[in-house]
C-alpha positions as CSV (number, residue, x, y, z in Angstrom):
1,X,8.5,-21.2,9.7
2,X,6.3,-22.3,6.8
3,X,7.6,-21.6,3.4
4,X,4.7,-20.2,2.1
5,X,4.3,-18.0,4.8
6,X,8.3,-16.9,4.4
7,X,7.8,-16.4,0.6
8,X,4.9,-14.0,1.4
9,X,6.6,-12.3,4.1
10,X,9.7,-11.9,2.0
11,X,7.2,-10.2,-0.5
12,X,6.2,-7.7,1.5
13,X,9.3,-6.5,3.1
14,X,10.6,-6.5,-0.3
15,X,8.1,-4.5,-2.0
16,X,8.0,-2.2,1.0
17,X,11.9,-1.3,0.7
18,X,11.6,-0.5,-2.7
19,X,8.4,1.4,-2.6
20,X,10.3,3.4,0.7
21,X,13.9,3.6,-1.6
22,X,11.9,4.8,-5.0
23,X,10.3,7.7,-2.9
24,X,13.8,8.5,-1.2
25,X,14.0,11.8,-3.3
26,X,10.7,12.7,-4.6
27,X,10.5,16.7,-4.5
28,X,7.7,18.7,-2.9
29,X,6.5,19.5,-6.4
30,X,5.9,16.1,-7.3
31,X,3.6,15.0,-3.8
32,X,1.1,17.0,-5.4
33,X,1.4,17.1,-9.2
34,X,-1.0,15.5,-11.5
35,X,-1.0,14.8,-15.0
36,X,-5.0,15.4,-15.3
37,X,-7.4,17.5,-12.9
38,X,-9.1,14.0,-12.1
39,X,-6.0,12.0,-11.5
40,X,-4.6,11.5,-8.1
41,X,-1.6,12.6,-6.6
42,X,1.2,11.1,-4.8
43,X,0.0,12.6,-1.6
44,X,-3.4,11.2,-1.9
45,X,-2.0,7.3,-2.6
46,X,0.2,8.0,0.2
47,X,-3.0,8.8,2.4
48,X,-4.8,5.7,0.6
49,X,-2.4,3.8,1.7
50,X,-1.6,4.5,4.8
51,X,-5.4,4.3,5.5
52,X,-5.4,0.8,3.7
53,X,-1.9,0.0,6.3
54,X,-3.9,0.9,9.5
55,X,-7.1,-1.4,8.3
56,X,-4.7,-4.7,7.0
57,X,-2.5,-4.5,10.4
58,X,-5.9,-4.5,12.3
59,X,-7.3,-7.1,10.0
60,X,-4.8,-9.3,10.6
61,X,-4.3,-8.3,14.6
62,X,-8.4,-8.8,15.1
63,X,-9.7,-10.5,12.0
64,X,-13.7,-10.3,11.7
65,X,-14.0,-8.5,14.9
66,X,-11.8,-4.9,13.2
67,X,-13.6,-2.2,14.1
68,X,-13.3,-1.5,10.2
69,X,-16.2,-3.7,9.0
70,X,-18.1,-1.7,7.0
71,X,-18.2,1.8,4.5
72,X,-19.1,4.4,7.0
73,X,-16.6,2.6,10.1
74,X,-13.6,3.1,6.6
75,X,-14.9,6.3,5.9
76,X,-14.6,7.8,9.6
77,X,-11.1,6.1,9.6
78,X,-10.3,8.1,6.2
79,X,-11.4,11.1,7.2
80,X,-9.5,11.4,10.1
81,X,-6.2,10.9,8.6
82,X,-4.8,14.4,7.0
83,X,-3.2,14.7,3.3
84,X,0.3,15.0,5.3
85,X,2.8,13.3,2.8
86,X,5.5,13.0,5.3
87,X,3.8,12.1,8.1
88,X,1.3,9.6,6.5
89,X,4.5,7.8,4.9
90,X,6.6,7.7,8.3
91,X,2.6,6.4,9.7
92,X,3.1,3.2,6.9
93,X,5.9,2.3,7.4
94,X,4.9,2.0,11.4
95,X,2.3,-0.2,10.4
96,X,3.9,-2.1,7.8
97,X,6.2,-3.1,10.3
98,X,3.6,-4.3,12.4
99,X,1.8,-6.0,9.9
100,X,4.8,-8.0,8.5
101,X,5.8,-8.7,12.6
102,X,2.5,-9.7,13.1
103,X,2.8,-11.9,10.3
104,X,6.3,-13.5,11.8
105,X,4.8,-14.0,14.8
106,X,2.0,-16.4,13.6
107,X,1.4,-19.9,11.5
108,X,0.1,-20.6,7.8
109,X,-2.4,-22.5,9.6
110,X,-3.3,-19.9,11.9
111,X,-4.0,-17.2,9.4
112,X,-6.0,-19.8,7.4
113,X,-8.2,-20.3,9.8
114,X,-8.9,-17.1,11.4
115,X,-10.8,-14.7,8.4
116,X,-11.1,-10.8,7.8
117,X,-13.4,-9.2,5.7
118,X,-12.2,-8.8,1.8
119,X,-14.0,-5.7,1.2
120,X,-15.6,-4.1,3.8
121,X,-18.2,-2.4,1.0
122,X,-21.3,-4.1,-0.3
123,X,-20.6,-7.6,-1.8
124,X,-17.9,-8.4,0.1
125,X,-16.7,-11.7,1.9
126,X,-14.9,-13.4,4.8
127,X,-11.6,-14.8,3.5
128,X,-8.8,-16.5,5.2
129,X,-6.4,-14.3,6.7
130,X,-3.1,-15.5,4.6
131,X,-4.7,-14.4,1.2
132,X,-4.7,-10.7,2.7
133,X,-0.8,-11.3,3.7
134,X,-0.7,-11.6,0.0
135,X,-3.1,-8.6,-0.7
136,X,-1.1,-6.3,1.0
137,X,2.0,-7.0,-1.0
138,X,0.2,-7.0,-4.2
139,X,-1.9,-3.9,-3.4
140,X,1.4,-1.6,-2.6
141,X,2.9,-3.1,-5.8
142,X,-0.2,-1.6,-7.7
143,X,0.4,2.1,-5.9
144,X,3.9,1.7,-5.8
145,X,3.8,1.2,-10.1
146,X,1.5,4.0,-10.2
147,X,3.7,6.6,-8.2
148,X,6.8,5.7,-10.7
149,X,4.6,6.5,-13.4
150,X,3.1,9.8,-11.6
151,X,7.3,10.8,-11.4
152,X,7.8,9.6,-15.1
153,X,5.1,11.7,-16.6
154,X,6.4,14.7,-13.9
155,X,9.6,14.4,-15.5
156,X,8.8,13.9,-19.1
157,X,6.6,17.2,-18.9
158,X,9.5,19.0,-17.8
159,X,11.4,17.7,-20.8
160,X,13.4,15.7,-18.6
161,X,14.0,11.5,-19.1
162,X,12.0,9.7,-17.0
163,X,12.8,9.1,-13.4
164,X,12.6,5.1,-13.7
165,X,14.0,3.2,-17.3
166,X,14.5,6.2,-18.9
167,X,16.2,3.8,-21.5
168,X,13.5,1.8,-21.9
169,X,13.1,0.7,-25.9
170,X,9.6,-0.9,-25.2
171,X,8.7,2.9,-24.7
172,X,10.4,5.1,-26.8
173,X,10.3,8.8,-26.5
């Protein structure tokens, strides 16, 4: 296998076992606790999530020809999935399996030439597939940071230490 292609797969299944192992004991008051009326919950980054898992494993299984190519085909895709914590988690890691076997079961060169939408909204472009293989690592890293902080703040409102670096002396309490 190319190394490039290793190196992103290793990404992904890396950052996927330690988003999965960081949400191992998160309590039923924390899916849907926010710090501000406008901020989003666990539950609903789940759902993003597992929305976004769905339209990167089809991406990458169909390239340009997803049925997810534009706002409204993402939006009927979104609507149908529930805000189901549980279920939508057990739903991405389904899919992240598939994405990453997907992955393993292709070439660099393969994924750079076939091409998937980078934002299926107004303004976007094709792109090679590999730099989505990428994406999807960086994009659950981004979710995955803002869930640890969601539990942090949880915690710290409670008068607790936060759940993740509680010790942490570039934040003191």
């Amino acid at each position: 296998m190319d190394q490039a292609l290793e190196l992103v797969i290793d990404m992904n299944e890396w950052t996927w076992k330690r988003f999965k192992d960081d949400l191992k004991d998160v309590t039923p008051e924390e899916i849907d606790w926010r710090p501000l009326p406008q901020a989003n919950t666990i539950n609903a980054i789940v759902k993003h999530l597992r929305v976004e898992a769905q339209w990167y494993l089809v991406s990458l299984e169909h390239g340009e020809r997803s049925p997810y190519h534009d706002a409204a085909s993402v939006q009927r895709l979104t609507d149908s999935i529930p805000l189901d914590y549980v279920r939508n988690l057990e739903e991405i890691e389904e899919l992240y399996t598939r994405f990453i076997e997907a992955l393993r079961g292709t070439t660099l060169a393969a994924l750079q030439q076939q091409t998937v939408l980078a934002q299926v909204f107004p303004g976007g472009t094709p792109y090679p597939a590999d730099l989505m293989s990428f994406r999807q690592a960086v994009h659950l890293a981004i979710h995955w940071g803002q869930i640890r902080t969601i539990r942090n703040l949880y915690r710290k409102t409670r008068g607790e230490p936060g759940r993740f670096f509680p010790g942490n002396p570039t934040f003191p309490a």
